[in-house]
Each structure stands twice: as structure tokens, then as C-alpha cells.
FIKOLZA-1660 file (N, C-alpha, C; in steps of 0.1 Angstrom, whole numbers, plus 5000, padded with zeros to 4 digits):
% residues 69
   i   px   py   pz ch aa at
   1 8256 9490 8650  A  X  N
   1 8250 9498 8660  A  X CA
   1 8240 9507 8653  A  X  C
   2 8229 9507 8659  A  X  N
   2 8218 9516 8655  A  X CA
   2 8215 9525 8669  A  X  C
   3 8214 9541 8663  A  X  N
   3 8206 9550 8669  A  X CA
   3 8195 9557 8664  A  X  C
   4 8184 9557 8674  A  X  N
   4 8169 9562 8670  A  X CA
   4 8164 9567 8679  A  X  C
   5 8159 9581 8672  A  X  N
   5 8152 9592 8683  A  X CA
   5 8134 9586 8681  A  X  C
   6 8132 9584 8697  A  X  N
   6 8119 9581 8698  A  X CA
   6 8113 9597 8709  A  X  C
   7 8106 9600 8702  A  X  N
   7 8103 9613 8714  A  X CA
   7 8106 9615 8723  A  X  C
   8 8106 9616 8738  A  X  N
   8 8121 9619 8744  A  X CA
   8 8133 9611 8750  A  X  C
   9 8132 9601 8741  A  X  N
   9 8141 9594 8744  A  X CA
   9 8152 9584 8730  A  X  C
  10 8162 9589 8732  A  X  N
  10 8174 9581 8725  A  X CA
  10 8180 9566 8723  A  X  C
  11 8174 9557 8714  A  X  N
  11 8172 9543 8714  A  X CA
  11 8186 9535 8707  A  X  C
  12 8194 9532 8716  A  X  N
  12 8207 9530 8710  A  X CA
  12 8205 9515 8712  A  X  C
  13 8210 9507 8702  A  X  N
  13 8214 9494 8700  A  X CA
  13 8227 9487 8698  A  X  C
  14 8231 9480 8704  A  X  N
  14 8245 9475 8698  A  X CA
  14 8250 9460 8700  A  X  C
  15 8261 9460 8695  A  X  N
  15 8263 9440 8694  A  X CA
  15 8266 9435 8707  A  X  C
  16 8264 9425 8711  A  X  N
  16 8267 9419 8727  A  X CA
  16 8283 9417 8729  A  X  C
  17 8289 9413 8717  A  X  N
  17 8305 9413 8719  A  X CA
  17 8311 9423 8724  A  X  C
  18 8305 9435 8726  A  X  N
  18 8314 9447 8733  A  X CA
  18 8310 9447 8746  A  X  C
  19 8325 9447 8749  A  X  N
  19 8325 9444 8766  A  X CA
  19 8317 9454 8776  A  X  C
  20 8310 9450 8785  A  X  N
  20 8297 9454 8793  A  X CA
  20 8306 9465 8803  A  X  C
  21 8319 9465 8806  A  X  N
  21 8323 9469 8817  A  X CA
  21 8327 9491 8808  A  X  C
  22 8333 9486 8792  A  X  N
  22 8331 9497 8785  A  X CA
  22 8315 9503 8782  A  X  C
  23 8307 9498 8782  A  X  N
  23 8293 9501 8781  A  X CA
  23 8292 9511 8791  A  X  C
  24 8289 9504 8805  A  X  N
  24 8289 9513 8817  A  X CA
  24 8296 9521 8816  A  X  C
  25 8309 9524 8814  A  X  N
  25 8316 9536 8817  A  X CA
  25 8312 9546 8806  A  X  C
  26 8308 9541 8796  A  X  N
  26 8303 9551 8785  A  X CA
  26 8288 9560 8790  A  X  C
  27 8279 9550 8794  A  X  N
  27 8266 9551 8799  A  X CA
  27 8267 9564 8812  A  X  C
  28 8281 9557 8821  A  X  N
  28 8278 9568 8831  A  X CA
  28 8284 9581 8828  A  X  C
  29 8292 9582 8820  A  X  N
  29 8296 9597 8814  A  X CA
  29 8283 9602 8806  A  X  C
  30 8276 9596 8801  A  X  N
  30 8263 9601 8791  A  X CA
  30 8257 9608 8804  A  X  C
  31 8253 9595 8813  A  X  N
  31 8244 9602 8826  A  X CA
  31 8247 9615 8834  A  X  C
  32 8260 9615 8839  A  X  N
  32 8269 9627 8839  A  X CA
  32 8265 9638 8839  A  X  C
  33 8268 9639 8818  A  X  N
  33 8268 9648 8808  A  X CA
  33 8250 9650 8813  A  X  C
  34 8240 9640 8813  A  X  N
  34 8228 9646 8811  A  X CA
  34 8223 9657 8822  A  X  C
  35 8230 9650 8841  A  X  N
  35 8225 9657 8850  A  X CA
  35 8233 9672 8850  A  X  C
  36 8249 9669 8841  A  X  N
  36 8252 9682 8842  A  X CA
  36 8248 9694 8839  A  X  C
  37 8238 9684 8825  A  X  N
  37 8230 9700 8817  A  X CA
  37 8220 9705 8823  A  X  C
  38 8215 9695 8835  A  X  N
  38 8201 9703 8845  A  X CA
  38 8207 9715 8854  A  X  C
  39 8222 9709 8857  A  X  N
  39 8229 9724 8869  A  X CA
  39 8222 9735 8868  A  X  C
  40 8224 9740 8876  A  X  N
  40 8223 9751 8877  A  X CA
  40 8239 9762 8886  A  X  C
  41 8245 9751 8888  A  X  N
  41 8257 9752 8896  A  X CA
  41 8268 9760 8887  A  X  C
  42 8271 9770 8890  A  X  N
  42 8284 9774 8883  A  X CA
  42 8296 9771 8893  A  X  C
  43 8307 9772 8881  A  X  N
  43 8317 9766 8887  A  X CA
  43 8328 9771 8898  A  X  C
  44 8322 9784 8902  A  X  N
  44 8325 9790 8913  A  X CA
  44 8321 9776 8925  A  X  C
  45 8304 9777 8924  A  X  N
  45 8298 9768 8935  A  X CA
  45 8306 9755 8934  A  X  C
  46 8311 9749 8927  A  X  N
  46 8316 9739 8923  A  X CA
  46 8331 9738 8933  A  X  C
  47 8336 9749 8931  A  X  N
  47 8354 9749 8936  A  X CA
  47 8350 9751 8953  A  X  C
  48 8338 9756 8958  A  X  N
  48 8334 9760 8971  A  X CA
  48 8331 9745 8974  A  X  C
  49 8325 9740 8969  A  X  N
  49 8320 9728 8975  A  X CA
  49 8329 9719 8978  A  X  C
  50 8340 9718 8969  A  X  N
  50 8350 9710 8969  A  X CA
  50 8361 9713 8981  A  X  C
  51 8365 9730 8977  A  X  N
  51 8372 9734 8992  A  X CA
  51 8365 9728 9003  A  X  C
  52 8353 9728 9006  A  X  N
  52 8345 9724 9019  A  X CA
  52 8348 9713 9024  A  X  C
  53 8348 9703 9010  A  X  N
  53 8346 9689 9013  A  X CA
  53 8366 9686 9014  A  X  C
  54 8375 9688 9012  A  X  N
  54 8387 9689 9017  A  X CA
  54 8390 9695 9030  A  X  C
  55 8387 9703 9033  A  X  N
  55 8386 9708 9047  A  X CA
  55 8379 9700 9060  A  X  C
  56 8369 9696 9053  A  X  N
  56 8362 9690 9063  A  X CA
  56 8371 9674 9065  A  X  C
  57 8373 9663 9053  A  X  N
  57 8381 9657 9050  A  X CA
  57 8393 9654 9059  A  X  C
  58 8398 9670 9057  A  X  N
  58 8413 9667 9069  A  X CA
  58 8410 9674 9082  A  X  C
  59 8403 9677 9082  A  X  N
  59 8399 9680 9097  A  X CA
  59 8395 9665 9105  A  X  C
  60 8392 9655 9101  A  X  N
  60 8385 9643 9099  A  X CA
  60 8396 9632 9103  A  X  C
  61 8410 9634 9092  A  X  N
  61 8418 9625 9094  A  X CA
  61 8430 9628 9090  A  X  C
  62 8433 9641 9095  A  X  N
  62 8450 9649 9099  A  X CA
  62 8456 9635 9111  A  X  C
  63 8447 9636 9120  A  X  N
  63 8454 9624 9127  A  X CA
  63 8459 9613 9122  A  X  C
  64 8456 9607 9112  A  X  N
  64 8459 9598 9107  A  X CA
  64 8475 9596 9101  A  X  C
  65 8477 9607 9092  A  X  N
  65 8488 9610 9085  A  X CA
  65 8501 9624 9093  A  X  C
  66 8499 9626 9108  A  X  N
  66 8507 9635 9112  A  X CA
  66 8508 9625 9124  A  X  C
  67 8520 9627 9129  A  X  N
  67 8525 9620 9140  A  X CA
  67 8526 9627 9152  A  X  C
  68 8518 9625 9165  A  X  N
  68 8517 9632 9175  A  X CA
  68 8527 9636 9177  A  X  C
  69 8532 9651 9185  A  X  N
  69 8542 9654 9189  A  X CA
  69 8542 9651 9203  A  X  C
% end
């Protein structure tokens, strides 16, 4: 495996025997990691967004999992 910084960008090389499906999963945590550094989001905003998105969620499909009375 070779790594090389080319001005703004990070030139990584490696052997084709390593499985493509660990690549991706590596690649998309890098990606992640990179959009995470642009946030601006603190992790307040973060737990709000999530409460929202559960709430809204079961408001959505309570019916599904509760049995009419």
C-alpha cells in the first residue's frame, strides 16, 4: 500500500486482493469523517434532529405495531 499527498488531495494505492466490499466500508467512514469536519452542527442540533425524526417516525407507524382497541 502506498500513500501520497498530492495538493489537496490524498493518493492511496493498494493490492486488488483486498476485498472491495471492506474498501467501501472503509472509504465511506473516511467520507463521513470528511463531511463531518465541514459541520457546523453541534451535538445538541444533532439529538434535536434525531428526537424529530422518531417522533415523526411513530406518529407515521404506531398503527402498525399497537392493536386497535
Amino acid at each position: 500500500m502506498t500513500i501520497e499527498s498530492k495538493e489537496n488531495e490524498i493518493i492511496i494505492t493498494i493490492s486488488s486482493s483486498i476485498n472491495l466490499e471492506d474498501i467501501q466500508r472503509s472509504l465511506d467512514f473516511i467520507r463521513y469523517k470528511e463531511i463531518l469536519s465541514k459541520s457546523k452542527a453541534t451535538q445538541t442540533d444533532a439529538d434535536q434532529l434525531a428526537a424529530q425524526i422518531n417522533t415523526e417516525w411513530w406518529r407515521k407507524n404506531k398503527d402498525k405495531y399497537i392493536a386497535a382497541r
